[in-house]
C-alpha positions in Angstrom: 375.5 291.5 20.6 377.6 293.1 23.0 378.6 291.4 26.2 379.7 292.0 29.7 381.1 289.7 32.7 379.3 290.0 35.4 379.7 288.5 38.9 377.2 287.8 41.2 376.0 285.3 44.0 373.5 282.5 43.8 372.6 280.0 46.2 375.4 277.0 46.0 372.2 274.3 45.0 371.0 277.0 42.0 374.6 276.5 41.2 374.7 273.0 41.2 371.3 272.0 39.4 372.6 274.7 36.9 375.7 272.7 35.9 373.4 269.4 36.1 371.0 270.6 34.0 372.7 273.6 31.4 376.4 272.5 31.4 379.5 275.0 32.7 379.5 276.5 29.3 376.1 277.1 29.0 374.9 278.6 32.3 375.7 282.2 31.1 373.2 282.0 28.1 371.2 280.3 30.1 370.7 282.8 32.8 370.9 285.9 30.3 367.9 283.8 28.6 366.1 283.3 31.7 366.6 287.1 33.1 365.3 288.4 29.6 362.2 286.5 29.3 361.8 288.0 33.5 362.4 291.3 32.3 359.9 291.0 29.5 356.9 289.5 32.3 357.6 292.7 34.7 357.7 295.3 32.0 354.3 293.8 30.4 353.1 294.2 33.9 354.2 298.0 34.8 353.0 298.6 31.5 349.3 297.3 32.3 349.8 299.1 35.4 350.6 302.8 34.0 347.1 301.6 31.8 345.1 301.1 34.6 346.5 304.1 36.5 345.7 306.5 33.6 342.2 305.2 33.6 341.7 305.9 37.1 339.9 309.7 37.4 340.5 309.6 41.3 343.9 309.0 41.5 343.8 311.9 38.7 341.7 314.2 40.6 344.6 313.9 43.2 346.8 314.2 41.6 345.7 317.7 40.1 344.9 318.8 43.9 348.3 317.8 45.0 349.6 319.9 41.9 347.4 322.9 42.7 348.8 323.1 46.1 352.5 322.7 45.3 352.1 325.8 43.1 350.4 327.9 46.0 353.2 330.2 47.4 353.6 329.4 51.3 354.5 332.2 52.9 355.7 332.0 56.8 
């Protein structure tokens, strides 16, 4: 897997009850493990989202009004 070093700023106890619990050495994993299983969680949710909007015919029905009027030529 390819890596990258990244720098960033945490709150000095999150730091601390990092090295308590994970080790130094381990933080990094630790973190990349935490932010992945995150990133799974919000992407399951914008996917369930994007499901729910597609089912929804009035936010459709918009949609196609809004579309309808954007092509319309405006003239002055």
């Amino acid at each position: 897997m390819k890596m990258r070093t990244v720098t960033f700023l945490m709150p000095a106890f999150i730091h601390q009850q990092l090295r308590l619990l994970v080790g130094p050495k381990k933080m990094g994993r630790f973190i990349s493990q935490a932010v992945l299983e995150r990133l799974s969680e919000e992407q399951k949710q914008l996917r369930q989202f994007y499901i729910k909007a597609e089912k929804d015919k009035t936010r459709k029905k918009v949609i196609s009004e809004w579309s309808r009027i954007e092509a319309e030529h405006w003239h002055d």
